[in-house]
The first five atom37 places (N, CA, C, CB, O) and aatype in JSON, in Angstrom:
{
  "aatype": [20, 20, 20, 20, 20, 20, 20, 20, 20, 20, 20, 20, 20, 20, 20, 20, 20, 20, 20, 20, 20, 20, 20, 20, 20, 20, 20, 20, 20, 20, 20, 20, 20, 20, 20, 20, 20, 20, 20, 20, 20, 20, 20, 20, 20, 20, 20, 20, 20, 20, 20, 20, 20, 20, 20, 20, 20, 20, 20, 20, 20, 20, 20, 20, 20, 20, 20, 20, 20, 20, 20, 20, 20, 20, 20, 20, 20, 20, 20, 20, 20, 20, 20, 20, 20, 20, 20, 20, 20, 20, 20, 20, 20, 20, 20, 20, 20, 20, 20, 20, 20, 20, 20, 20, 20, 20, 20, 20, 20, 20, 20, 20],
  "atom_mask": [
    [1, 1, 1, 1, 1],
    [1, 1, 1, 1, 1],
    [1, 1, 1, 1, 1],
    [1, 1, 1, 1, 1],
    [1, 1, 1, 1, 1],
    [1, 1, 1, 1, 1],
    [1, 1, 1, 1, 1],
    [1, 1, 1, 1, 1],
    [1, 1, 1, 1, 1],
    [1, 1, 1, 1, 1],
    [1, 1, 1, 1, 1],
    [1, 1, 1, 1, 1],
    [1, 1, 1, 1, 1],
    [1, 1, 1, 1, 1],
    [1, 1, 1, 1, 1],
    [1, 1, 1, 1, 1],
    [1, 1, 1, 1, 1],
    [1, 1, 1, 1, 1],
    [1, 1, 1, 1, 1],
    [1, 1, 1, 1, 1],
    [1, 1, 1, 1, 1],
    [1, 1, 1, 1, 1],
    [1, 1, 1, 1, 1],
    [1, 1, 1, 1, 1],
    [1, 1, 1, 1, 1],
    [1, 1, 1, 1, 1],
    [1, 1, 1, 1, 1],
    [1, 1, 1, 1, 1],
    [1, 1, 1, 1, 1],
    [1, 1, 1, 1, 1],
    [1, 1, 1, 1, 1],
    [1, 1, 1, 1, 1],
    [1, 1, 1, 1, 1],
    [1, 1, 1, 1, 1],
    [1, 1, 1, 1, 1],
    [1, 1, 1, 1, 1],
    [1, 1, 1, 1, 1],
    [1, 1, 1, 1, 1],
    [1, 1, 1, 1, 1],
    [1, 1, 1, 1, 1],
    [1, 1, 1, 1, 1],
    [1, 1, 1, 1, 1],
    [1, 1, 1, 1, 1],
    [1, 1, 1, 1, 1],
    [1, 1, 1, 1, 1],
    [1, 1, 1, 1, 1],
    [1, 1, 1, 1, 1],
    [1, 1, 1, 1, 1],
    [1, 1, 1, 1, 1],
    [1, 1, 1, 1, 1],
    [1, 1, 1, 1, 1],
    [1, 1, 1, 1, 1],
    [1, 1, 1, 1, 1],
    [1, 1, 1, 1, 1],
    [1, 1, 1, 1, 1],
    [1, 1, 1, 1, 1],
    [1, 1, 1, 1, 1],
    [1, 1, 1, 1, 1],
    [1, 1, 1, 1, 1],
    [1, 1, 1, 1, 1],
    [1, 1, 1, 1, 1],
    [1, 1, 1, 1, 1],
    [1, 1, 1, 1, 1],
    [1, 1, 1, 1, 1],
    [1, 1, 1, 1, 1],
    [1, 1, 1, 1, 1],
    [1, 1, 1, 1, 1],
    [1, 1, 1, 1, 1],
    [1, 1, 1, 1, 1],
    [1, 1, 1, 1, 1],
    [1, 1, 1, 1, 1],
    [1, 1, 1, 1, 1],
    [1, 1, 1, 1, 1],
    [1, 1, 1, 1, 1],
    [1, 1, 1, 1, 1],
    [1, 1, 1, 1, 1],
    [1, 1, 1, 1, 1],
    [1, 1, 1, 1, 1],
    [1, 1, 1, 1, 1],
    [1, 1, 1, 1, 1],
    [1, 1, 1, 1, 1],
    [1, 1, 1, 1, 1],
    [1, 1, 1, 1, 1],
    [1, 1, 1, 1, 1],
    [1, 1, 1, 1, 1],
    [1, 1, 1, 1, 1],
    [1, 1, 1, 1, 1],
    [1, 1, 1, 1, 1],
    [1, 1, 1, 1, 1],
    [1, 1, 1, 1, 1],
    [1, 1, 1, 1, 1],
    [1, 1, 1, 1, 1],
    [1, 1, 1, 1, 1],
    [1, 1, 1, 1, 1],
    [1, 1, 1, 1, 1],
    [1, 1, 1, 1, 1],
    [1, 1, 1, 1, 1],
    [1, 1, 1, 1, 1],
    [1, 1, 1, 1, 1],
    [1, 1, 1, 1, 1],
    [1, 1, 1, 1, 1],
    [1, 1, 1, 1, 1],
    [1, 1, 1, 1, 1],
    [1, 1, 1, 1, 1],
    [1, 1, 1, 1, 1],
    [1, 1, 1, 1, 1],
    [1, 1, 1, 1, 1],
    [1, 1, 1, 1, 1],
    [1, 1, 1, 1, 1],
    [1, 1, 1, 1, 1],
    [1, 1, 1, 1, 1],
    [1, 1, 1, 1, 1]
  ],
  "atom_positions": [
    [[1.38, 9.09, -45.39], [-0.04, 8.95, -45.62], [-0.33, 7.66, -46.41], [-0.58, 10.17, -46.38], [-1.3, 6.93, -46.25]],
    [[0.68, 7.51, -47.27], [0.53, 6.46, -48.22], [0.82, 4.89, -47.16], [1.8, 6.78, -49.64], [0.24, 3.81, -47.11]],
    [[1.46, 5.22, -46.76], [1.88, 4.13, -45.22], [0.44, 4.01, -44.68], [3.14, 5.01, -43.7], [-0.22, 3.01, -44.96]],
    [[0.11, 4.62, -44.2], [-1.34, 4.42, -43.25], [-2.18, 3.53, -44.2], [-2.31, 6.07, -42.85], [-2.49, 2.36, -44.03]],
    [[-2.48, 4.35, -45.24], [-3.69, 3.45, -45.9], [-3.57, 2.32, -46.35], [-4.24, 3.92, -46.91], [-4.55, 1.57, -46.31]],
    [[-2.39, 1.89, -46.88], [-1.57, 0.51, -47.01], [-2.15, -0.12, -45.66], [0.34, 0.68, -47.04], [-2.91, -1.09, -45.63]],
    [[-1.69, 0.54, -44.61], [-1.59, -0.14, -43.07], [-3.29, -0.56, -42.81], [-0.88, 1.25, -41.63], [-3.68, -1.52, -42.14]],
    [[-4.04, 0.3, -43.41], [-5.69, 0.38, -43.44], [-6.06, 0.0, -43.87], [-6.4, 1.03, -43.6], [-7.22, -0.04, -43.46]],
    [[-5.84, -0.87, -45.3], [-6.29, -1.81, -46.03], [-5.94, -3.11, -45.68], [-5.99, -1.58, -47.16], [-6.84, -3.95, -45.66]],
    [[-4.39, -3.54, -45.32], [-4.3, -4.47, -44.76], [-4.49, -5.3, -43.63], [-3.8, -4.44, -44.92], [-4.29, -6.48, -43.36]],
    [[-4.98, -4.23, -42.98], [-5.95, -4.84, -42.09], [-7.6, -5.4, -42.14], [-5.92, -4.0, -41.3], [-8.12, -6.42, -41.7]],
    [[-8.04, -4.43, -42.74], [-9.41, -4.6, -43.5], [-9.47, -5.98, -44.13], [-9.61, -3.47, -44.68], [-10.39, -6.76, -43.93]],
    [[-8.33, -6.25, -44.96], [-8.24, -7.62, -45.83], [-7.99, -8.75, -44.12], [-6.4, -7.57, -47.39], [-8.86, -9.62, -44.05]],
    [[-7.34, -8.75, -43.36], [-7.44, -9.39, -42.31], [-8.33, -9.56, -41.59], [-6.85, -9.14, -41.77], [-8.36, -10.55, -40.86]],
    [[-9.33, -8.64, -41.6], [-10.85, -8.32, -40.83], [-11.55, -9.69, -41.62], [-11.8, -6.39, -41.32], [-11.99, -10.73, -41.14]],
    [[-11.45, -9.18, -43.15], [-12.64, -9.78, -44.07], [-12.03, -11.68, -43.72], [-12.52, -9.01, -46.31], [-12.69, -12.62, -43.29]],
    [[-10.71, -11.62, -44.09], [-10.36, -13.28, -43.59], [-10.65, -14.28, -42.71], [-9.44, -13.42, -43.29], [-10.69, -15.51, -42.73]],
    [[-10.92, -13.0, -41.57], [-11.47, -13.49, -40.14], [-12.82, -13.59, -40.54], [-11.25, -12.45, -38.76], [-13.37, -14.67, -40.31]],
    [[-13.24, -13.01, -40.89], [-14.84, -13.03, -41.07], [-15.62, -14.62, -41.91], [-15.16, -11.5, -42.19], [-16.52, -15.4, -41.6]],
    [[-14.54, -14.45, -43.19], [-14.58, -15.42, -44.01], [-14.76, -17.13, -43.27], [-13.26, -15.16, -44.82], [-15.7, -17.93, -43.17]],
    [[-13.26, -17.13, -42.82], [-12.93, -18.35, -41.33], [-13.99, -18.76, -41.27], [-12.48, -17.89, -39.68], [-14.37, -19.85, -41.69]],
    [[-14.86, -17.62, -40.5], [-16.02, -17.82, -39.3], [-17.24, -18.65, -39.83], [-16.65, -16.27, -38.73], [-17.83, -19.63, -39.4]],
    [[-17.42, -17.72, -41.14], [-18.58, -18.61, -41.9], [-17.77, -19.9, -42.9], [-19.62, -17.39, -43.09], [-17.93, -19.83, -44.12]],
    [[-17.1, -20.8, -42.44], [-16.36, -22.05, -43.93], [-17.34, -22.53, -44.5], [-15.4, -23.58, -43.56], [-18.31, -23.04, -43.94]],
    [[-17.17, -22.42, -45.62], [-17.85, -22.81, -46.86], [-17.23, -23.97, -47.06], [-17.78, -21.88, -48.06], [-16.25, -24.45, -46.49]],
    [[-18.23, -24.59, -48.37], [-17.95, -25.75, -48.55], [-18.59, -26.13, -50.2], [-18.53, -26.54, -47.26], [-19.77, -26.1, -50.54]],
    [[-17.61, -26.42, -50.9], [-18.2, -26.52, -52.47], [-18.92, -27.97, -52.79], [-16.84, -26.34, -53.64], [-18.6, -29.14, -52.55]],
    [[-20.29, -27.2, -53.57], [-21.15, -28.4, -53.77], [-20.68, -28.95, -54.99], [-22.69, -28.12, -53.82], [-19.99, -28.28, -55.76]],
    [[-21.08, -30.42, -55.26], [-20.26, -31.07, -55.78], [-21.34, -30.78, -57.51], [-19.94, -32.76, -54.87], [-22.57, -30.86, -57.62]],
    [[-20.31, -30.46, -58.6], [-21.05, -30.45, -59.84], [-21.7, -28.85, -59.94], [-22.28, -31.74, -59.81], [-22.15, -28.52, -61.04]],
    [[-21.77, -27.6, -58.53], [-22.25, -26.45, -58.84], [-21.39, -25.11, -58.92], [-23.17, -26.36, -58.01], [-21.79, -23.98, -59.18]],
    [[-19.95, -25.59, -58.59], [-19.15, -24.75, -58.84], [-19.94, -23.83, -57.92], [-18.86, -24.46, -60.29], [-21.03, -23.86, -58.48]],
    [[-20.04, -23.27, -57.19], [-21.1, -22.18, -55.91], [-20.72, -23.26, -54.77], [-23.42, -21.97, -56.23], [-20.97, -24.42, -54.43]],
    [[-19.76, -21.84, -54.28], [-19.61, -22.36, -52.28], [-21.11, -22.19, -51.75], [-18.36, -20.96, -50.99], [-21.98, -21.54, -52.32]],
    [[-21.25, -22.87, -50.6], [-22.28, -22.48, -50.03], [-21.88, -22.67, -48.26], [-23.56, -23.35, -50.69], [-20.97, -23.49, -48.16]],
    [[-22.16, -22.32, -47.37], [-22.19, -22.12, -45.67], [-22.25, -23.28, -45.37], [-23.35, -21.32, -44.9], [-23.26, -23.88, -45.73]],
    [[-21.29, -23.97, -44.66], [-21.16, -24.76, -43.71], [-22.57, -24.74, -42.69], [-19.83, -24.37, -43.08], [-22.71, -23.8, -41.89]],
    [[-23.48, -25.73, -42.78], [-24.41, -25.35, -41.49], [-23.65, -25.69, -40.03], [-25.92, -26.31, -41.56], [-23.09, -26.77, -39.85]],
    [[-23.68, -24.82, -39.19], [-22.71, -25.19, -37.75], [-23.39, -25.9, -36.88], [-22.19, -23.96, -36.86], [-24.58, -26.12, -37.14]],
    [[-22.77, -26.47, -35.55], [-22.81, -27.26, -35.24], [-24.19, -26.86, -33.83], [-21.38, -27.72, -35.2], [-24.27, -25.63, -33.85]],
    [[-24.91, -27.26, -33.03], [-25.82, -27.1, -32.14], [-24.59, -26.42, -30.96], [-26.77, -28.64, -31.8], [-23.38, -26.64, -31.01]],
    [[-25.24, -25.65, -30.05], [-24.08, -25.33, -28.91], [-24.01, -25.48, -28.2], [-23.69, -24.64, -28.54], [-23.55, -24.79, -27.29]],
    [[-24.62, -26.97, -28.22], [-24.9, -28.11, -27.32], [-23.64, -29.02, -27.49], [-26.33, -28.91, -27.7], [-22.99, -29.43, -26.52]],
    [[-23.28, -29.36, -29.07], [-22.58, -29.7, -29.48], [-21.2, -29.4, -29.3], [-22.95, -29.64, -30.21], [-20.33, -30.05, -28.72]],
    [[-21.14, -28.22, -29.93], [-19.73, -27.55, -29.69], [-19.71, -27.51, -28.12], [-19.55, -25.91, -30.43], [-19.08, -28.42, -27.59]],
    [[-20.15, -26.85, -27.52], [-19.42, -27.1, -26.03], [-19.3, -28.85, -25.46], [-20.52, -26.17, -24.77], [-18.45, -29.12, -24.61]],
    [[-19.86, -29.51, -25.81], [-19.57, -30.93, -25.68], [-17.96, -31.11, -26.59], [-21.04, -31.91, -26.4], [-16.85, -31.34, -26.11]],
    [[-18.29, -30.95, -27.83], [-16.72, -30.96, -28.45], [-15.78, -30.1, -28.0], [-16.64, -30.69, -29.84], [-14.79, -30.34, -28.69]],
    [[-15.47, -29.08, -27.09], [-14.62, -28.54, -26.08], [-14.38, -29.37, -24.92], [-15.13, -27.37, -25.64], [-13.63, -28.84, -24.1]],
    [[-14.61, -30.02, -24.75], [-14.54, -30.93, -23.51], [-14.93, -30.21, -22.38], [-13.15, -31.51, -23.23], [-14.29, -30.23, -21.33]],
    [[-16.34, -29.31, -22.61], [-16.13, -28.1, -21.16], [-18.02, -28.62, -21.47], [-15.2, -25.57, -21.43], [-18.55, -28.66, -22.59]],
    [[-18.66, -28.95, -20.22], [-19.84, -28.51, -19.81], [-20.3, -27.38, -20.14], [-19.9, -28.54, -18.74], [-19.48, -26.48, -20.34]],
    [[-21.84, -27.07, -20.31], [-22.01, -25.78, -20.59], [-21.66, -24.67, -19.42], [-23.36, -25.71, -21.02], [-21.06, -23.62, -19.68]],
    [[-22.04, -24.96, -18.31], [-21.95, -24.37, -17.3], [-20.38, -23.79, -16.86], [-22.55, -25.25, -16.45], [-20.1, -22.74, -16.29]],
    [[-19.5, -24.86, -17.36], [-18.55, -24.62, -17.32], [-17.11, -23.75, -17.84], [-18.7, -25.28, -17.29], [-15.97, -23.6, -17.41]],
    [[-17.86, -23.32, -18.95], [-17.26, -22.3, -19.55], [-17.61, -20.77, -18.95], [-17.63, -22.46, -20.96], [-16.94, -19.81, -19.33]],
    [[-18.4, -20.65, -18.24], [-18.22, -19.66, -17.74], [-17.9, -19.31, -16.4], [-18.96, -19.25, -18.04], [-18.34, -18.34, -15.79]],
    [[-16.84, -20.42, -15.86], [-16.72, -20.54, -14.32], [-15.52, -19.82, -14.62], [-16.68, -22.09, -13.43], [-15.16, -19.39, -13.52]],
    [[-14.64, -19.43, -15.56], [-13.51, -18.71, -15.17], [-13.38, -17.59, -14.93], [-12.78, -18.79, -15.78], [-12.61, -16.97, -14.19]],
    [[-14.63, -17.14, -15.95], [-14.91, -15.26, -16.01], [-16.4, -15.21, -14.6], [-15.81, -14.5, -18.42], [-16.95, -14.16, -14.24]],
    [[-16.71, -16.43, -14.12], [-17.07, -16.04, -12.79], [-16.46, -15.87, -11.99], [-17.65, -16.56, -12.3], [-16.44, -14.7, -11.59]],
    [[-15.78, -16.66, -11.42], [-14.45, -16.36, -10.49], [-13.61, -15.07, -10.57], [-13.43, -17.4, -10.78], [-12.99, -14.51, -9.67]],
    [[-13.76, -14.73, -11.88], [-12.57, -13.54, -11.9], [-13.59, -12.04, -11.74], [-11.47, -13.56, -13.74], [-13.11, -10.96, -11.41]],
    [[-15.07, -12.28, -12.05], [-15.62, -11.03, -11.67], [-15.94, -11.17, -9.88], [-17.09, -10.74, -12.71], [-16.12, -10.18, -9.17]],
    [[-15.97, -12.48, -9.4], [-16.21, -12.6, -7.85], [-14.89, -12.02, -6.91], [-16.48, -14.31, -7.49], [-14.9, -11.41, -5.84]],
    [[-13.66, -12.49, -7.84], [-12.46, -11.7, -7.29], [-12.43, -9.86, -7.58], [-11.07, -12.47, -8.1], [-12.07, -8.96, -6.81]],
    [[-12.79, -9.8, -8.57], [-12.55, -7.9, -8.64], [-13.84, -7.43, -7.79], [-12.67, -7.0, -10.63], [-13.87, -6.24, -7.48]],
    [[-15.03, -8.33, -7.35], [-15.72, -7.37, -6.78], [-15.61, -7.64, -5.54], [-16.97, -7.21, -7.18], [-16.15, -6.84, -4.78]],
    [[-14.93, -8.76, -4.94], [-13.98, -8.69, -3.14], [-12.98, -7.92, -3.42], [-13.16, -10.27, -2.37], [-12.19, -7.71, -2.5]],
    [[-12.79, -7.37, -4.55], [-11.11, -6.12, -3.97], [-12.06, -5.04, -4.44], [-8.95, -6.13, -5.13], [-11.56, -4.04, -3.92]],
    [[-12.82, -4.75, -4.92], [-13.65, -3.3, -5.19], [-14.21, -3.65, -3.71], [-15.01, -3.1, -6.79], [-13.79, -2.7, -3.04]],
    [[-14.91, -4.45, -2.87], [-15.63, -4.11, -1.77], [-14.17, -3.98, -0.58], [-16.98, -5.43, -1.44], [-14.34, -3.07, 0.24]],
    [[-13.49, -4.37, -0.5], [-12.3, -4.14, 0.21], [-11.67, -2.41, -0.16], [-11.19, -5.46, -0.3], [-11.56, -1.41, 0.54]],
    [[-11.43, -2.64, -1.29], [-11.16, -0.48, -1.34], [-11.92, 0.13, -0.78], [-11.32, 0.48, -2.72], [-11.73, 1.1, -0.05]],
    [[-12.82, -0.37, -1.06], [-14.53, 0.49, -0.72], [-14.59, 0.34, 0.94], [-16.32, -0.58, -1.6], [-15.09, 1.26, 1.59]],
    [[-14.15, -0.67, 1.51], [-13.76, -0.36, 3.2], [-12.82, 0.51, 3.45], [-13.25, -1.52, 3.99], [-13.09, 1.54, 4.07]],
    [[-11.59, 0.23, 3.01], [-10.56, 0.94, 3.44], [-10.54, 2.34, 2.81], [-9.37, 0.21, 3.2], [-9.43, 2.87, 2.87]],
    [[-11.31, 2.91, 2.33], [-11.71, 4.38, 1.9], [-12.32, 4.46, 2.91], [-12.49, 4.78, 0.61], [-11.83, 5.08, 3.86]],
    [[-13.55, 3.86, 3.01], [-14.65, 4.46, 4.29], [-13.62, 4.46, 5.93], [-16.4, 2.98, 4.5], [-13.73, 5.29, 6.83]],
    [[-12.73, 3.35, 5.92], [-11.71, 3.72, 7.26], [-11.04, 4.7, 7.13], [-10.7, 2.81, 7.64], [-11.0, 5.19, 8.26]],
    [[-10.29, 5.52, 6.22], [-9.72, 6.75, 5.68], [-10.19, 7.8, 6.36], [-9.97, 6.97, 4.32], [-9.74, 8.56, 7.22]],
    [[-11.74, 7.59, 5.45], [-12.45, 8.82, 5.74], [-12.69, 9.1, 7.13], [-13.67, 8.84, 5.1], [-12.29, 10.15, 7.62]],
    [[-13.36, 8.16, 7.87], [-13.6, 7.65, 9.12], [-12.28, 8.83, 10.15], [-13.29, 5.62, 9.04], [-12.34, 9.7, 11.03]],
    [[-11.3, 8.18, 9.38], [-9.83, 8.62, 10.52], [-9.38, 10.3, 9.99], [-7.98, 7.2, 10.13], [-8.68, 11.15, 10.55]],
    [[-10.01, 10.33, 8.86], [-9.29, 11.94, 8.36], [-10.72, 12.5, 9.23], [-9.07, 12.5, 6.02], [-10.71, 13.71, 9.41]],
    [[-11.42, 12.07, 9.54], [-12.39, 12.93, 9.67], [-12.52, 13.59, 11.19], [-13.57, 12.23, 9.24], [-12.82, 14.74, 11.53]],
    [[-12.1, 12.19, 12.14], [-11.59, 12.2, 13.58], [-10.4, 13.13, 13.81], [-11.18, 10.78, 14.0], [-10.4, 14.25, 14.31]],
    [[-9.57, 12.55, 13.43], [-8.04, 14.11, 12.72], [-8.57, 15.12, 13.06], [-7.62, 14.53, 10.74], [-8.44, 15.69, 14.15]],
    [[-9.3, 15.48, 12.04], [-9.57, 16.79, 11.94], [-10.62, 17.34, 12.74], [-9.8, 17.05, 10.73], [-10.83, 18.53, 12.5]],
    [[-11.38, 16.79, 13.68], [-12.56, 17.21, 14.37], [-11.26, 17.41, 16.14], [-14.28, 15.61, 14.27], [-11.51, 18.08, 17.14]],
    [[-9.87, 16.48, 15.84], [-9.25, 16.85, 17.01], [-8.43, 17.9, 16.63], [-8.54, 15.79, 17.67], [-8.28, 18.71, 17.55]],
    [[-7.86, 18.16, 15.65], [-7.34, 19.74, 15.12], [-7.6, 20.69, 15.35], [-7.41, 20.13, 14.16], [-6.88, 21.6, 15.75]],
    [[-9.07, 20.68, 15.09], [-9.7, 21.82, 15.33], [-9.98, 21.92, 16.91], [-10.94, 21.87, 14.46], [-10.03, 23.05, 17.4]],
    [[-10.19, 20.75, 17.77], [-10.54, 21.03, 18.99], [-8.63, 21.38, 19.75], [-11.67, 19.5, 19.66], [-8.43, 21.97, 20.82]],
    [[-8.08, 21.09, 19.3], [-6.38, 21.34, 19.77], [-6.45, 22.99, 19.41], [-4.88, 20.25, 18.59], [-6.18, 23.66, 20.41]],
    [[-6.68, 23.59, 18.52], [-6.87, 24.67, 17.71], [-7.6, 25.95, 18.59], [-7.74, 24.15, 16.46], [-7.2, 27.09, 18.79]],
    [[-8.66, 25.35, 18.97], [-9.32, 25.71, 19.63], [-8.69, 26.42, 21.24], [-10.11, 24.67, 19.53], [-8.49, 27.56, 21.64]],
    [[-8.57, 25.29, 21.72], [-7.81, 25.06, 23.24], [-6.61, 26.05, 23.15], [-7.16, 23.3, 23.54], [-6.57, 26.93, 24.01]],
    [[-5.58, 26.01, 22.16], [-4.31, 26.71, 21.67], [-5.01, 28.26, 21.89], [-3.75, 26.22, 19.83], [-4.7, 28.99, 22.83]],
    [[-5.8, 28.55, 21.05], [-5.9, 30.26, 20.83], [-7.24, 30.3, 22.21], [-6.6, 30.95, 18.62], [-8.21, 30.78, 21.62]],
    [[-7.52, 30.12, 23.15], [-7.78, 30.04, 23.98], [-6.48, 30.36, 25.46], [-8.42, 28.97, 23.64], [-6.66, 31.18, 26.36]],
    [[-5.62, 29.73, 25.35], [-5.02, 29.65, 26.07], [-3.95, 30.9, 25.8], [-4.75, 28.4, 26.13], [-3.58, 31.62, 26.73]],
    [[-3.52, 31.09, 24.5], [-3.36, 32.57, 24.23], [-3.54, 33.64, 24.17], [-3.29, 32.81, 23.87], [-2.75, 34.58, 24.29]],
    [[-4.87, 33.6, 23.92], [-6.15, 34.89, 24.45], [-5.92, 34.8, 26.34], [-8.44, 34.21, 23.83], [-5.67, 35.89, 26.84]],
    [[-5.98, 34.11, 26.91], [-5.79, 34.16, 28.68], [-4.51, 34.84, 28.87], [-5.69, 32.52, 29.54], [-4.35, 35.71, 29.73]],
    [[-3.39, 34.34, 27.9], [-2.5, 34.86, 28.23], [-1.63, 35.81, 28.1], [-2.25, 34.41, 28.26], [-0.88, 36.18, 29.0]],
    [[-1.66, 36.19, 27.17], [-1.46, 38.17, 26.46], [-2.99, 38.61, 26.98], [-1.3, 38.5, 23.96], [-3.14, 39.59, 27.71]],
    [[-3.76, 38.06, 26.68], [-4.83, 39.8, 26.89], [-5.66, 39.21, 28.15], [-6.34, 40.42, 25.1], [-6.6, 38.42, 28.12]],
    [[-4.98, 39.87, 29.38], [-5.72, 39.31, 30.37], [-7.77, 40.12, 30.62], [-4.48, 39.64, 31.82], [-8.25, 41.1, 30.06]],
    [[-8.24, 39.41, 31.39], [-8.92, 39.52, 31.26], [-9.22, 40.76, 32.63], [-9.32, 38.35, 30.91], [-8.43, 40.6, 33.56]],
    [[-10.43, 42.12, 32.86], [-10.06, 43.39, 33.43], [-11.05, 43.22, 34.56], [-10.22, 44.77, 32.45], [-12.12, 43.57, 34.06]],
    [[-11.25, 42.88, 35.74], [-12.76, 42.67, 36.32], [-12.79, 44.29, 36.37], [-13.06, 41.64, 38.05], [-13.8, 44.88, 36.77]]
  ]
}
């Protein structure tokens, strides 16, 4: 138990670090008091990525255009499935049919 919460705090202190990172401060000169980095426009920063704006999101386009050509591809080859289990079974039953037909003619004849 004593393990866990160790394990639960030290993460928490890793949470808050990350957090910290995110906002960098920066000490004013003569006030002893950090104060917030003002950040950059995100016009900016994506210019300082070397990526267009548009362009940062061409990878996670591509990759949702690929999962939804293999979701519409399952989504055929289910409907062909169904399609063929369904034919199957509409000739089963007509084989089924024909079978106890042809057995009924032939044990229990019929009396004019």
């Amino acid at each position: 138990m004593r393990f866990m919460a160790l394990l639960f705090l030290a993460a928490l202190a890793g949470a808050l670090v990350c957090a910290q990172d995110a906002s960098v401060t920066r000490a004013e000169p003569g006030a002893g008091i950090t104060a917030p980095v003002e950040s950059a426009s995100p016009q900016e920063t994506a210019a300082g990525d070397g990526f267009a704006p548009g362009e940062q999101l061409k990878p996670l386009k591509d990759l949702a255009e690929r999962r939804l050509l293999k979701a519409r591809r399952t989504l055929e080859e289910a409907r062909k499935g169904a399609r063929e289990g369904i034919e199957g079974g509409k000739k089963l039953f007509e084989g089924g049919t024909e079978l106890l037909r042809k057995l009924r003619d032939k044990f229990i004849p019929i009396k004019p």
